[in-house]
C-alpha positions, 0 to 999 in steps of 0.5 A: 587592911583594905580602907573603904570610903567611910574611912577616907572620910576620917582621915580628911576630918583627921587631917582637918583637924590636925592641921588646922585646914579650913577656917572660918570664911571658908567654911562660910564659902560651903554654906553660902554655895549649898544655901545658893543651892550649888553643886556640892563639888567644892575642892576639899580643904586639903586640896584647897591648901595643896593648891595656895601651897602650889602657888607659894612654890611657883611664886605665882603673881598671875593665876588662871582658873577656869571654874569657879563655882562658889569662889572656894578655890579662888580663895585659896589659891588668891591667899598666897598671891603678893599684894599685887598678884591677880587671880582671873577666874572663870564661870559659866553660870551667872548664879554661880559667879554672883555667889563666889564674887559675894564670898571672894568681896567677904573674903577681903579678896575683891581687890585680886580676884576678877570673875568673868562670866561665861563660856569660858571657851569664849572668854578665853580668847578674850584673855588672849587678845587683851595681851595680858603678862601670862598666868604662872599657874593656870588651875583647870576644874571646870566641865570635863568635856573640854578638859583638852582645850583647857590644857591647850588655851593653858599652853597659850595663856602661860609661858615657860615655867607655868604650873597646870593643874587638872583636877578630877582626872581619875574619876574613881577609875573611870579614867582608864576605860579606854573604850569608855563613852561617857563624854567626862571620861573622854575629855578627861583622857584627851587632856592627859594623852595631850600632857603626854604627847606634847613636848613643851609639858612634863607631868604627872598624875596623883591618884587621891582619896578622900572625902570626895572619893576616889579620884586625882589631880594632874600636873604639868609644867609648861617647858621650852 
């Protein structure tokens, strides 16, 4: 039986509710994000689970991401770093960062999670230049335009055995239209034929469907 999007969507709520994805300060993330009048493109419960179970795995103490939004994956992933772990997440919009640093300060997570506003194309050089301990995961959900260059600053910022995530690779098929000119595909393409070619990353695609629709997240791992 061929599922459409409304069953998805069930089976998100069904997935929810069974496994206890969500709580209360995250939901309170989505309604101050929508009051706020931001994007409604928050990961979904699901992927934000994923995401802390991601960096459980790794041990992460240092996290890297690069889109911030209204903090609702910054949460997550924060959630499952040590007490003395440290997330540096990036933002562009200055609405956005003020919204997700109110909701990360609720979230009893100020202490962990640094916003830093701006292009992060600019920021990240700053975060290379500081000489900082590199990141062990390094979670990349900004504009899709530069997806590429947010593989390649990954590689630079992480150190063997640094766990890349690239979300929203599939973009309900759009991905594999190689003649394709829509900008997000093409940024799109140009990250995942970078995981390919480059011989330090090992990864892979999972294709996803969901309450967000069809789509999936790429991970790599950064080698020798």
């Amino acid at each position: 039986m061929a599922a459409d999007r409304r069953t998805w969507e069930n089976v998100d709520d069904y997935l929810d509710r069974t496994l206890g994805l969500g709580d209360p300060v995250l939901d309170a993330v989505l309604k101050a994000g929508d009051d706020a009048g931001l994007p409604q493109i928050a990961v979904s419960a699901a992927a934000g689970e994923f995401l802390a179970l991601l960096a459980g795995l790794v041990g992460a103490r240092r996290i890297l991401e690069i889109g911030t939004l209204a903090g609702y994956s910054a949460i997550c992933m924060a959630r499952a770093l040590p007490a003395d772990g440290r997330l540096v997440t990036l933002e562009y919009d200055p609405r956005h960062a003020e919204v997700a640093r109110d909701n990360i300060a609720a979230a009893g997570l100020a202490d962990r999670v640094e916003v830093r506003v701006g292009p992060a194309l600019e920021s990240l050089p700053l975060l290379q230049r500081e000489q900082q301990d590199p990141f062990d995961l390094v979670f990349i959900d900004a504009d899709k335009v530069n997806s590429g260059n947010y593989v390649r600053w990954a590689l630079e910022l992480g150190h063997v055995g640094t766990l890349v995530v690239v979300d929203n690779v599939v973009r309900n098929g759009g991905v594999a239209d190689t003649g394709s000119t829509d900008p997000a595909i093409r940024g799109t393409q140009e990250a995942l034929e970078l995981i390919g070619a480059e011989p330090r990353l090992r990864g892979t695609v999972l294709q996803t469907v969901g309450s967000k629709g069809y789509d999936g997240v790429a991970l790599a791992v950064i080698g020798e």
